[in-house]
C-alpha positions in Angstrom: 0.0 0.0 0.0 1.6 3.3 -1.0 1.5 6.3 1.3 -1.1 7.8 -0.7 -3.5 4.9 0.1 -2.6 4.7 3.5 -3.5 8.4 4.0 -6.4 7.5 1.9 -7.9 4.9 4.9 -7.1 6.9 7.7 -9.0 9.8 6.1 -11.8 7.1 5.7 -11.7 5.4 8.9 -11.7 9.4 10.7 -15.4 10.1 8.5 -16.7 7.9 11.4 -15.9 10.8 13.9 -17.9 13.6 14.8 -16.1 16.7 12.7 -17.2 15.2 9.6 -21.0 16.2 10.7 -20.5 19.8 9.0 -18.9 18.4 5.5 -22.3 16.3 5.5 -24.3 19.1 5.7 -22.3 21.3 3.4 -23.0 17.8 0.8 -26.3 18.5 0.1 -26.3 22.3 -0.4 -26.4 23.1 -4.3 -22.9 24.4 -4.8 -23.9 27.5 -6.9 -25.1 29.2 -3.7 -22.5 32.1 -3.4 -23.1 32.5 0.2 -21.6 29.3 1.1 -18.6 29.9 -0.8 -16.6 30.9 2.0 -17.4 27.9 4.2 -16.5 25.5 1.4 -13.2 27.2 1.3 -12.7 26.9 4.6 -13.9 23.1 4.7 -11.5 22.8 2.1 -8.5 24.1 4.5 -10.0 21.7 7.3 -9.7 18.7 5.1 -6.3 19.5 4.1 -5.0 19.8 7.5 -6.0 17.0 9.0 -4.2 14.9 6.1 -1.3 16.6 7.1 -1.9 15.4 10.7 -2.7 12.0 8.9 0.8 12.3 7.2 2.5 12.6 10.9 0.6 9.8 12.4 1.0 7.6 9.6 5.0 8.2 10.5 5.0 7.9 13.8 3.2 4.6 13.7 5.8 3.2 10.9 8.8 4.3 13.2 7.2 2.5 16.3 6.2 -1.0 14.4 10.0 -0.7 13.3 11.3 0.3 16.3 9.2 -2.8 18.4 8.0 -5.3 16.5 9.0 -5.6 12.8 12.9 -3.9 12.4 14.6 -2.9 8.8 17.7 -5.1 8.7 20.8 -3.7 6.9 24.6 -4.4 6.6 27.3 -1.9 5.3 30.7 -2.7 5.6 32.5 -0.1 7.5 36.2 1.3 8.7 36.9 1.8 12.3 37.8 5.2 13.7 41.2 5.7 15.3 39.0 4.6 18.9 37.7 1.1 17.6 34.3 3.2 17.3 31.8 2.5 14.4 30.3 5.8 13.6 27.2 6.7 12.3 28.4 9.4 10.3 30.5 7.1 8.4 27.3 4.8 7.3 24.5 5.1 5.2 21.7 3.9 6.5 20.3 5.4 10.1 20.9 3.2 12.8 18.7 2.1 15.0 20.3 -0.9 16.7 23.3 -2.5 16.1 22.7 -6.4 15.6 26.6 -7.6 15.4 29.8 -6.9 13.7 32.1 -9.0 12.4 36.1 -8.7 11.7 37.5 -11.1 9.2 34.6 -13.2 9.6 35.1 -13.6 13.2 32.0 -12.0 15.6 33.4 -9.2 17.4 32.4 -7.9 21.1 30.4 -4.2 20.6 29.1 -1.6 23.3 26.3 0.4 21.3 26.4 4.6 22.8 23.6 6.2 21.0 23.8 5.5 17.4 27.5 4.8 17.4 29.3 1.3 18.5 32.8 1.0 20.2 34.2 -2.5 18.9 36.6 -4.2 20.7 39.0 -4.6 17.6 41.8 -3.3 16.1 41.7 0.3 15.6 40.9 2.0 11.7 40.4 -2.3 10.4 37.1 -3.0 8.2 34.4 -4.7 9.8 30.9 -5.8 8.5 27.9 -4.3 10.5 24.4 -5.7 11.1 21.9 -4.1 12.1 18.5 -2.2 12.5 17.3 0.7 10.0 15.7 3.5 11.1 13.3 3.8 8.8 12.9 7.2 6.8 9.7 9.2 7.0 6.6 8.2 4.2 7.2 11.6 2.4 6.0 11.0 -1.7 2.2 9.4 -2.4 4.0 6.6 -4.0 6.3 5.7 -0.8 5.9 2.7 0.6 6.5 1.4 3.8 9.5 -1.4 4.7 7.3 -3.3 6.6 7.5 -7.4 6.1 4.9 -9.0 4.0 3.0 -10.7 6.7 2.2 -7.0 8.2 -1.1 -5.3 6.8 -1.2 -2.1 6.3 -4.1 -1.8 8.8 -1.5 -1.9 11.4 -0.4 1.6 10.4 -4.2 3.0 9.4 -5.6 1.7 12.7 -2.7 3.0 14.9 -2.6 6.2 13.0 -6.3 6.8 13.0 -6.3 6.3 16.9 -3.4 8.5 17.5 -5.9 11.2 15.4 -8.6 10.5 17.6 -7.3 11.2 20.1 -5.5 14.3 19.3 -9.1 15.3 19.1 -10.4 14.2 22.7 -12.5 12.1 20.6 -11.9 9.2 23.5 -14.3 6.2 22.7 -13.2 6.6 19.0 -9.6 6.6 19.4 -9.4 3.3 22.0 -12.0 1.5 19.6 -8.9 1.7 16.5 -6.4 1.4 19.4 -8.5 -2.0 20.7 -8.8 -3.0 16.5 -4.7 -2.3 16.4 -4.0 -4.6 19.2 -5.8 -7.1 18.1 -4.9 -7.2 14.4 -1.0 -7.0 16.1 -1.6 -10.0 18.1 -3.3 -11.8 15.5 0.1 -11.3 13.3 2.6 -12.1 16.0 0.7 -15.1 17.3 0.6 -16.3 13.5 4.0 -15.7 12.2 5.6 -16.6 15.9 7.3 -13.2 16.3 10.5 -12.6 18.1 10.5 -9.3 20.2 14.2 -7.7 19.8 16.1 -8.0 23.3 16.6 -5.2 25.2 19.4 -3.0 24.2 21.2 -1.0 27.5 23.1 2.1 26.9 
């Protein structure tokens, strides 16, 4: 699903909520009426600012399934610094978690600080790096998430749509798609026997 249709369901799931009323009413006055003009306009704006909180939700939701449950893997292969530190500023890809390293094929012994590692080899040698992505924001209609197969996109609607709910006060509405989340997410983990990552200490 691209970001576009994501946005697309959230803005669908949020028509059950109460601030739609007014667009609804606005529907079925003949559009040539000049005196409603300004409202449409205005309707118009309120539409397009809540897909821009839609937008943010829909992000936020993709970083925290990445972050918990369903992480980005990468590998780069990487110099040391003079310090036996892997720096992020020296790799592409954002790091989220460092999974292991490896120095002429042998595992090596890391201490992850922030998004940097200290490895206990030689100083300024090549190693290989593994680990977690942070995944970067849904910014184009035709981005699509990294998420694995197995993980509907309903994951991110229903998560994003509660998180807009409740930005609104709209209580009952946002823990019915929070209640719809967690249950579509255990549904998925209990199925594809999902690992939680271990707990990284820094």
């Amino acid at each position: 699903m691209t970001f576009r249709e994501l946005i697309d369901q959230c803005y669908i799931n949020l028509q059950k909520g109460h601030w739609l009323i007014r667009m609804e009413e606005l529907a079925n006055i003949l559009p040539h009426e000049e005196s409603l003009m300004a409202e449409r306009v205005a309707l118009g704006a309120d539409v397009e600012a809540l897909r821009r909180r839609i937008r943010v939700a829909l992000n936020q939701a993709y970083t925290q399934l990445a972050r918990t449950f369903f992480p980005i893997h990468g590998q780069e292969t990487v110099k040391l610094d003079a310090q036996s530190y892997v720096r992020q500023s020296r790799m592409v890809g954002r790091v989220m978690r460092y999974r292991a390293v490896s120095h002429e094929g042998r595992a090596q012994v890391f201490m992850q600080h922030g998004t940097d590692a200290e490895v206990f080899a030689p100083p300024e040698s090549t190693v290989l790096v593994r680990y977690d992505v942070f995944p970067e924001s849904l910014t184009a209609d035709s981005d699509v998430p990294r998420l694995p197969p197995f993980a509907p996109p309903d994951l991110l609607t229903f998560m994003a749509t509660s998180a807009v709910f409740a930005q609104d006060s709209q209580r009952a509405s946002a823990a019915f798609w929070d209640a719809k989340y967690k249950d579509l997410l255990a549904q998925v983990l209990k199925n594809r026997n999902v690992r939680l990552p271990g707990r990284v200490w820094r």
